[in-house]
N, C-alpha and C positions, 0 to 999 in steps of 0.2 A: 504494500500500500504506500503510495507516495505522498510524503507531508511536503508542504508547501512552507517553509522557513525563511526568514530573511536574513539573507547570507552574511554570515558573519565576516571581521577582517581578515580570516584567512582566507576566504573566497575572493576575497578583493584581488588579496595577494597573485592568487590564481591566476583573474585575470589581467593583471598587470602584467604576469610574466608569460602568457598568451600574446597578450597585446603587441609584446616586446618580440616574439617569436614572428607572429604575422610582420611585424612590420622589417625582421630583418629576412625573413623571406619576400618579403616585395623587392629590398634592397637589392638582394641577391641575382632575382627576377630580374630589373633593369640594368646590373651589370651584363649579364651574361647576354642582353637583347645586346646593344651593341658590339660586343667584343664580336658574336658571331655573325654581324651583319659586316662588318670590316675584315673579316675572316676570307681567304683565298676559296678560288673556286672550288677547292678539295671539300670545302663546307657546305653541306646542304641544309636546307629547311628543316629536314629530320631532325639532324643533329641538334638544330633549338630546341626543338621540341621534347625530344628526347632528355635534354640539359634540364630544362623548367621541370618537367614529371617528376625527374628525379630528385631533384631541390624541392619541389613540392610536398612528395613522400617521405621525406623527414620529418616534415610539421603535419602530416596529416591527422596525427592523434590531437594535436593539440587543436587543430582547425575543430573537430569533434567535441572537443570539451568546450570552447569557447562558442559553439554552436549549443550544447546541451544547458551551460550555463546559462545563455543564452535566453533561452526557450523557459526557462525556470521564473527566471526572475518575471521576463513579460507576464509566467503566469500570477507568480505570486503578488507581483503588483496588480493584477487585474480583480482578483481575490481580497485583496487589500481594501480594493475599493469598494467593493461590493458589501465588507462582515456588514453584518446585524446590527444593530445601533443600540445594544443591550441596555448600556447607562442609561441612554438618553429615554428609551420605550420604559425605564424602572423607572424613572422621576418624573416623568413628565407626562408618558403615555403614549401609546401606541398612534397617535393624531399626531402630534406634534414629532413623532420619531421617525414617520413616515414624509413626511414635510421636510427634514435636515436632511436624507436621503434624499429627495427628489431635488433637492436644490444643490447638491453638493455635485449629482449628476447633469446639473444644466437643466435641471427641469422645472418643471412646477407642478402647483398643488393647487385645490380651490375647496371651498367650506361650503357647509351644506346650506343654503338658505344667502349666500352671498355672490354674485355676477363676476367680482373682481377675483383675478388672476394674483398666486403669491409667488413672484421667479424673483431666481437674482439676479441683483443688476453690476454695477462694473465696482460697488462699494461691498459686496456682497449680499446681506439678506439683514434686516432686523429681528433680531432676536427678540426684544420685546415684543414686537407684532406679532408675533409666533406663539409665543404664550399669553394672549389674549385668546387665542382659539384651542387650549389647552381641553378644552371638555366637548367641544364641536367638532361630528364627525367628519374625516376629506370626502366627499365624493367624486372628485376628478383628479387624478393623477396625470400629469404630461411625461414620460422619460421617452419622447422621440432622440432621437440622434445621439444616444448615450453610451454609456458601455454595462448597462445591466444584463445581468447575468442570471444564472440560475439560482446563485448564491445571493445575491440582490436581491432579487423578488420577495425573497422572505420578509423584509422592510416592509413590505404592502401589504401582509397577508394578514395581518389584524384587521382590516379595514372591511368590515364589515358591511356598509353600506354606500360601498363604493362603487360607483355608477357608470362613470366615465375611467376607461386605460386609452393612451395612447402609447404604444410600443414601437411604432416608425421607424425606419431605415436603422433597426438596432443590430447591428453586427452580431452578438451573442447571445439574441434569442434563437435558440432551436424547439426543438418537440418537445424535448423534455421541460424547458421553460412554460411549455403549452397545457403540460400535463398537470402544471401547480394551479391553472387558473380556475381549475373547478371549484376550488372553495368558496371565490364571487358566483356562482351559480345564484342564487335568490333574489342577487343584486344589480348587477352589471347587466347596463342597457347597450353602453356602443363600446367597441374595442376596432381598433385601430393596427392592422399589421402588414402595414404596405412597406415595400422596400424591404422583407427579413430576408437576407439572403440566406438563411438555415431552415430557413421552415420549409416544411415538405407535406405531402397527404397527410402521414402519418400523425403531424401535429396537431393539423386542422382537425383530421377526425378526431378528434380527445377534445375537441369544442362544444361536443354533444351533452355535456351536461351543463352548458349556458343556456337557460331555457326561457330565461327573459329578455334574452341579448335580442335588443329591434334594428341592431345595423352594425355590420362590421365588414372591414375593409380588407381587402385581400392582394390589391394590388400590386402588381412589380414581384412575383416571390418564384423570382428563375428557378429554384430547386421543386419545384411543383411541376410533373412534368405530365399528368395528366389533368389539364384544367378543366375540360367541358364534365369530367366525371366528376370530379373534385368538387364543381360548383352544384352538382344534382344532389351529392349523398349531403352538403353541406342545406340544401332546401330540404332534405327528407327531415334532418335530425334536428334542425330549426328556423320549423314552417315558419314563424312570425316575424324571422329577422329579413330582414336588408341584408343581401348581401352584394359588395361593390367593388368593381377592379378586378372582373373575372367572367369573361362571357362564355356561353356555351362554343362559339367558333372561335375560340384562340388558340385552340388548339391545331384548327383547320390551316387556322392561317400563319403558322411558325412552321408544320411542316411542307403547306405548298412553298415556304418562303425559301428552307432549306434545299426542296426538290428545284427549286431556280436556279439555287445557287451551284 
């Protein structure tokens, strides 16, 4: 099982002395480009070729770690941003701990019974105004264009009477994202997930237990690749919604487009 830790300084170390390897193999690299380009005609193209590979093949372990490191940290900072907002949901309340999360992600929030929109602005957010709606449930959550994740979600999932999701062009919604939002079932009127490039059938069907949902958005979701079916079992399992950004002939017309091309 893999934990997700924030790399201590001997990781640093690590990649410092990666860092140090990659860059004396580039060094390496532009030596040897010209020496055999100045090189008599006994010298062919090979012979470069053959020179870099093999200068290459020394640091390729290392090319791996600073690749594996790599890959780590992106996640664990991605995870980072996402934890649970535990303090803040035990002092204050799941309204207001949903709210810090949505702004911290570029989003917004909005209170039941109120028009006006709560985003940050370029000062940040007021924190007073925020605990003035300490006891008022959210009903509309915005995290279009953000980086929420699976692990993020759980921030909203107190929210009870929460009406309004927009999840828009979210990079790290997939299925399983889709599978958490059953718990707004009794609640959630419009959901929004145009532009997910992870979502696929598979997420969409596990939409079936929204049974209130009056309109939701399906547009732009390339990993869907049977839409006119998609958009049928999606009107079977709920008659009463809207559903937008998915016609029954998209399908016709992506593959007459391909057979063009």
């Amino acid at each position: 099982m893999a934990l997700w830790l924030r790399p201590s300084p001997s990781h640093d170390l690590v990649l410092n002395m990666v860092a140090r390897r990659l860059l004396q193999t580039f060094r390496l690299w532009c030596s040897a480009g010209p020496a055999s380009i100045h090189h008599t005609s006994s010298s062919s193209p090979p012979d470069l070729k053959n020179k870099v590979l093999k200068v290459l093949s020394r640091y390729f372990y290392d090319i791996e770690i600073f690749q594996y490191w790599g890959l780590h940290w992106k996640q664990w900072r991605l995870n980072a941003k996402n934890e649970r907002i535990y303090a803040v949901e035990s002092l204050c309340g799941v309204n207001v701990a949903a709210t810090y999360y949505a702004l911290s992600q570029n989003g917004g929030v909005r209170y039941s019974g109120r028009e006006e929109w709560i985003r940050a602005n370029q000062r940040g957010w007021n924190k007073r105004e925020i605990m003035k709606f300490k006891d008022v449930p959210v009903e509309c959550v915005d995290l279009s264009n953000s980086e929420v994740n699976y692990i993020g979600l759980g921030n909203i999932m107190e929210l009870h009477q929460l009406r309004y999701l927009n999840l828009s062009r979210c990079a790290y919604i997939d299925d399983w994202c889709l599978s958490r939002l059953q718990v707004f079932g009794p609640s959630l009127e419009v959901l929004i997930l145009a532009g997910c490039p992870q979502v696929s059938e598979r997420g969409l069907a596990s939409l079936h237990h929204l049974q209130n949902l009056k309109y939701l958005d399906i547009s732009d979701l390339p990993n869907v690749e049977n839409k006119g079916l998609t958009r049928i079992l999606l009107e079977e399992v709920l008659p009463a919604c809207e559903i937008a950004g998915m016609e029954y002939l998209d399908e016709l017309k992506e593959s007459s487009v391909q057979t063009e091309v």
